[in-house]
PASEBA-1860 file (N, C-alpha, C; in nm, 3 decimals):
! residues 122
1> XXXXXXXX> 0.237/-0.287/0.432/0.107/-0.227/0.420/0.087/-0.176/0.278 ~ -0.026/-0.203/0.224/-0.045/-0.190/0.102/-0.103/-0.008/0.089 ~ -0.018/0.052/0.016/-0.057/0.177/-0.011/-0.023/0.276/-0.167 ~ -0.140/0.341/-0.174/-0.186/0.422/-0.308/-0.170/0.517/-0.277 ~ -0.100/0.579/-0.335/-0.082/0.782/-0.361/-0.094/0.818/-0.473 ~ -0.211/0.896/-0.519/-0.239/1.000/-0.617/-0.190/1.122/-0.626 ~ -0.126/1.172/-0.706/-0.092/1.282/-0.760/-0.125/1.339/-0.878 ~ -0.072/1.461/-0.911/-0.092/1.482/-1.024/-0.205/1.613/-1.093
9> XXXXXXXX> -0.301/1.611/-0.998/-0.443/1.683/-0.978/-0.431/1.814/-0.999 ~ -0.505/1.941/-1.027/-0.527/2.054/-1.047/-0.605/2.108/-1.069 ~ -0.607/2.271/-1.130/-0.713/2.367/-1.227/-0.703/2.311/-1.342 ~ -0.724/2.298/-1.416/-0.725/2.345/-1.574/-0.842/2.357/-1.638 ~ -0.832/2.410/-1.747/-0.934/2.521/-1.828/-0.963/2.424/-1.909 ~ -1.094/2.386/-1.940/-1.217/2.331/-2.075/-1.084/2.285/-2.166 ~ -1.070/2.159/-2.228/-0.987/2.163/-2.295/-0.844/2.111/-2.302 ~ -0.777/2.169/-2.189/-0.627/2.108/-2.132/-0.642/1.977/-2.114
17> XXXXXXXX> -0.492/1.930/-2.048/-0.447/1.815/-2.024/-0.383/1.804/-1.891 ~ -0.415/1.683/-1.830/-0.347/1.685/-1.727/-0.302/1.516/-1.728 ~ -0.217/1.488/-1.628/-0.142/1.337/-1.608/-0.110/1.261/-1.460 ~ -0.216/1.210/-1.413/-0.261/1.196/-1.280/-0.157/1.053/-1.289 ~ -0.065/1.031/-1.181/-0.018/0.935/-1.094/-0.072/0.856/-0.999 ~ 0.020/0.736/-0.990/-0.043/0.597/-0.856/0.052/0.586/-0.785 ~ 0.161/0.628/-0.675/0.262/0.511/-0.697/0.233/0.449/-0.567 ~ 0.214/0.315/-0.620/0.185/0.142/-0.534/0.319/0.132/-0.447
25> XXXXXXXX> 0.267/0.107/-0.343/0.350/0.009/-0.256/0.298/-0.091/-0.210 ~ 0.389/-0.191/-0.127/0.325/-0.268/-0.003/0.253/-0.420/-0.108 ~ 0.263/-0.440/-0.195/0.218/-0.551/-0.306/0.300/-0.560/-0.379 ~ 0.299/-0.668/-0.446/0.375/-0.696/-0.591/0.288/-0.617/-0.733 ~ 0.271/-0.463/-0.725/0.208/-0.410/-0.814/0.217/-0.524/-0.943 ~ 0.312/-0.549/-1.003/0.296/-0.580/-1.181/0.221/-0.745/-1.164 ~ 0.145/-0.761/-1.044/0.066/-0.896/-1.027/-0.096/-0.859/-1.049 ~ -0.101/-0.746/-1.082/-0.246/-0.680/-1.030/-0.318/-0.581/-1.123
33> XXXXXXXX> -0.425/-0.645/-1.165/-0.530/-0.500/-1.220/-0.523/-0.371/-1.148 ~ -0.558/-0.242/-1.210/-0.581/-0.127/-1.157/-0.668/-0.074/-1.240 ~ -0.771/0.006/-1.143/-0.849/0.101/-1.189/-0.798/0.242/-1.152 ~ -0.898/0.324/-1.260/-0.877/0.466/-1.174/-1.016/0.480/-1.193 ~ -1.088/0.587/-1.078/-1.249/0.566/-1.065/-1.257/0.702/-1.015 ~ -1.355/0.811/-1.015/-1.354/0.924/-0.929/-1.472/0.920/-0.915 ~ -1.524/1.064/-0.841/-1.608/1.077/-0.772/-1.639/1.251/-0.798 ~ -1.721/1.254/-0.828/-1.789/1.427/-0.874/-1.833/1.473/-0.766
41> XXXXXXXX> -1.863/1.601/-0.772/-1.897/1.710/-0.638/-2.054/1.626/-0.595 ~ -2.097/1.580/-0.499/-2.197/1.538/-0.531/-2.294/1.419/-0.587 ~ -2.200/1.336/-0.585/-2.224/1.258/-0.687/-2.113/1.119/-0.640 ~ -2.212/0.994/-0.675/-2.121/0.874/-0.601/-1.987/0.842/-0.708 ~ -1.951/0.743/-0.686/-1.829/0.710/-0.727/-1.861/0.615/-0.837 ~ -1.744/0.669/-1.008/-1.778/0.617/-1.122/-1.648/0.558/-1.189 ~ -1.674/0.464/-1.191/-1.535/0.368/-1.293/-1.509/0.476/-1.376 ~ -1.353/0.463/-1.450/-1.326/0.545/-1.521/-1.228/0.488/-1.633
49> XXXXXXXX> -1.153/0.357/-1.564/-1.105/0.300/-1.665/-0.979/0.138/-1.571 ~ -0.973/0.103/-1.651/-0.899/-0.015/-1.629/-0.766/-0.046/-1.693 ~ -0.667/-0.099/-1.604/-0.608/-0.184/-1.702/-0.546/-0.287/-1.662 ~ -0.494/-0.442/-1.735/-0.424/-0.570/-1.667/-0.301/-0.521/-1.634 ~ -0.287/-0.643/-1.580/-0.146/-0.627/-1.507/-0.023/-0.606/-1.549 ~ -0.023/-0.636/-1.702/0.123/-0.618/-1.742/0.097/-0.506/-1.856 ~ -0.019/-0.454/-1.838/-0.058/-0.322/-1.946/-0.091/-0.341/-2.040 ~ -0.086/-0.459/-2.114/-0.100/-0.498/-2.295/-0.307/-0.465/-2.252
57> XXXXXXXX> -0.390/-0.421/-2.163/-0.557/-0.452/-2.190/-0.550/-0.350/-2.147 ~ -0.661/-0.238/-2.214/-0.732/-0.100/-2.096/-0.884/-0.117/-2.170 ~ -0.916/-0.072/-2.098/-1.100/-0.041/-2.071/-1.128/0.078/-2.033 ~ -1.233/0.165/-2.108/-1.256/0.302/-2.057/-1.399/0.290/-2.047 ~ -1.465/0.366/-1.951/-1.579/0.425/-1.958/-1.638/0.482/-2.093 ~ -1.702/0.496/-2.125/-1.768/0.604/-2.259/-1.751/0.706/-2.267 ~ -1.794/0.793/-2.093/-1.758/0.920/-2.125/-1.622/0.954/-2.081 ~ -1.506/0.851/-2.123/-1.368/0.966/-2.127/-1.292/0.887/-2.249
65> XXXXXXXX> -1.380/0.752/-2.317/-1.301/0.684/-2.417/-1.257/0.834/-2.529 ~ -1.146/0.760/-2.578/-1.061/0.871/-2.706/-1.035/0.961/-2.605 ~ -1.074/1.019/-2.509/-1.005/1.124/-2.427/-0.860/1.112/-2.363 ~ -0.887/0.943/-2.287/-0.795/0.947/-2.177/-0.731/0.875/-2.178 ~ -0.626/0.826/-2.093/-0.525/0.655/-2.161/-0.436/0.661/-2.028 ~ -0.491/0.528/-1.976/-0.451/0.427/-1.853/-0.345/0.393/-1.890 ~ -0.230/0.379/-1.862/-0.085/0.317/-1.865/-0.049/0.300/-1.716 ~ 0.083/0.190/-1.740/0.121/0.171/-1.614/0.307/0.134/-1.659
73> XXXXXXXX> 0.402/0.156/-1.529/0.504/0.131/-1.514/0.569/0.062/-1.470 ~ 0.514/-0.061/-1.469/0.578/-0.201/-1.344/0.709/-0.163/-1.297 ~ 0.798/-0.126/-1.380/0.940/-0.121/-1.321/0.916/-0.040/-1.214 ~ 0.843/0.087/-1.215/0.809/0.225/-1.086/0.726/0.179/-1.027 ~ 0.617/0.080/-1.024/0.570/0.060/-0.947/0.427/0.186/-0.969 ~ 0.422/0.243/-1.053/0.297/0.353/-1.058/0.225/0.331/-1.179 ~ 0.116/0.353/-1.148/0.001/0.415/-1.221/-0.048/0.508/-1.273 ~ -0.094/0.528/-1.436/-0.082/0.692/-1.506/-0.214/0.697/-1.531
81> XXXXXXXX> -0.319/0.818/-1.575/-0.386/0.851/-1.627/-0.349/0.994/-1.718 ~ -0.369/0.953/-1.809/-0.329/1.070/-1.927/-0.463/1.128/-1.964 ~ -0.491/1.263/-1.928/-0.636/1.297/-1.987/-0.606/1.410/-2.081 ~ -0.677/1.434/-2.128/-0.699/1.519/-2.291/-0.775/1.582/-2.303 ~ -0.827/1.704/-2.354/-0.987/1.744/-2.402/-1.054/1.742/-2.269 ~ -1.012/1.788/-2.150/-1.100/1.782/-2.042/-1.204/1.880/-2.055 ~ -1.334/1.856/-2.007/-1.469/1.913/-1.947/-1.492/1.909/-1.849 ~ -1.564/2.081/-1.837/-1.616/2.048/-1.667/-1.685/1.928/-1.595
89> XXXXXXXX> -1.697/1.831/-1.676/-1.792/1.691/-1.591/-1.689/1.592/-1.588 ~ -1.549/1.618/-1.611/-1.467/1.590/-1.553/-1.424/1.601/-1.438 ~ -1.426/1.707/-1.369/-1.405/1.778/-1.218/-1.441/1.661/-1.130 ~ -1.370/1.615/-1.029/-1.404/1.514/-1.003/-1.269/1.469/-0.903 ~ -1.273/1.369/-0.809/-1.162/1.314/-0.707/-1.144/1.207/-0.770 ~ -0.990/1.215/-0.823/-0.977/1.094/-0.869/-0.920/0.973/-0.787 ~ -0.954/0.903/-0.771/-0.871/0.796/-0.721/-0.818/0.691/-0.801 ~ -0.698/0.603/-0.744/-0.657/0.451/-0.787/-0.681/0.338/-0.712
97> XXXXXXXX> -0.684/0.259/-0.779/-0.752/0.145/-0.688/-0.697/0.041/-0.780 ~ -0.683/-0.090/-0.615/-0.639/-0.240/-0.668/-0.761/-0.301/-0.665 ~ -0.793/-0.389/-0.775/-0.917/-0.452/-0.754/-0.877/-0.614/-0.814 ~ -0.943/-0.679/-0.813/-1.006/-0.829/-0.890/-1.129/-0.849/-0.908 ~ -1.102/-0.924/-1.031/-1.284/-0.965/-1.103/-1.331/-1.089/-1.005 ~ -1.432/-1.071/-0.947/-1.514/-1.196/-0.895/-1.639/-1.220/-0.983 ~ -1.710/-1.279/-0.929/-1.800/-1.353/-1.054/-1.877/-1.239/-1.103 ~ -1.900/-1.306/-1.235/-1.953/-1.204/-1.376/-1.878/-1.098/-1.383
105> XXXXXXXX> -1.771/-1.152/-1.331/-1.630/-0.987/-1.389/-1.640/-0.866/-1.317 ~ -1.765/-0.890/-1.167/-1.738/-0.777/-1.099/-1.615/-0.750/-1.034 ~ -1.602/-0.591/-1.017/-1.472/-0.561/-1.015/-1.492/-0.599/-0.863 ~ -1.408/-0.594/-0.750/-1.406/-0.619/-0.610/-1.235/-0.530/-0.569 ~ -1.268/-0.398/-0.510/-1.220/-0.333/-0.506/-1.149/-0.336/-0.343 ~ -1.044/-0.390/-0.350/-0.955/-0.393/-0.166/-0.859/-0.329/-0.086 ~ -0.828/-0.186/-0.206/-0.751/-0.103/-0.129/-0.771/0.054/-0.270 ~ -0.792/0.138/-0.177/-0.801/0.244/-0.258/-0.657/0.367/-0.218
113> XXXXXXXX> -0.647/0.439/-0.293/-0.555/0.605/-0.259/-0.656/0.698/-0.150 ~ -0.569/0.767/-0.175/-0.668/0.926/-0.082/-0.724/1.000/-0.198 ~ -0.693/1.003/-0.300/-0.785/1.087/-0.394/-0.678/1.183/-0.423 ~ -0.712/1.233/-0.579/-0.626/1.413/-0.608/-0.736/1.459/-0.672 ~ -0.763/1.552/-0.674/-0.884/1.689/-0.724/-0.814/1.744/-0.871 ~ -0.959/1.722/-0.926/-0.895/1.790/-1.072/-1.058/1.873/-1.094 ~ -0.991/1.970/-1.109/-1.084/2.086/-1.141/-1.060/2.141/-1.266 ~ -1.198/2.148/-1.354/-1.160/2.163/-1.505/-1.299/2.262/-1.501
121> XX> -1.219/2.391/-1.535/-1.328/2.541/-1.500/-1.244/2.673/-1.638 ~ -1.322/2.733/-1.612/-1.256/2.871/-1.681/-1.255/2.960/-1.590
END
């Protein structure tokens, strides 16, 4: 069974850093794109960044490019998000997700995590 666990999530204050986890089971993770995508209080669910399968490609959104940095660990089998310079419009459920491009490079998303909460407040 194919399964995603997020970790990593918290408080932190305007500014800090935090380093959100994936770790994949149940697939041959280092065969596979990953996103990480969250979801704000309120608010639907927003890509956040990408990367290929063997890590050499990432793709960010706009609002977290220079902030944040997608890596991955084939040997562990997990997934990183490194964030930086967080803002409150960061706050948000993050999730990981396995996806593939179907036509015109939409992403097609077939198994997601449960989410970790990152709260970025004073």
């Amino acid at each position: 069974q194919v399964q995603l666990v997020e970790s990593g999530g918290g408080l932190v204050q305007p500014g800090g850093s935090l380093r959100l986890s994936c770790a994949a089971s149940g697939f041959t993770f280092s065969s596979y794109a990953m996103s990480w995508v969250r979801q704000a209080p309120g608010k639907g669910l927003e890509w956040v960044s990408d990367i290929n399968s063997g890590g050499g490609s990432t793709y960010y959104a706009d609002s977290v490019k220079g902030r944040f940095t997608i890596s991955r660990d084939n040997a562990k089998n997990t997934l990183y998000l490194q964030m930086n310079s967080l803002k409150p419009e960061d706050t948000a459920v993050y999730y990981c997700a396995k996806y593939r491009l179907g036509p015109f490079n939409h992403h097609e998303y077939d198994y997601w995590g449960q989410g970790t909460q990152v709260t970025v407040s004073s």
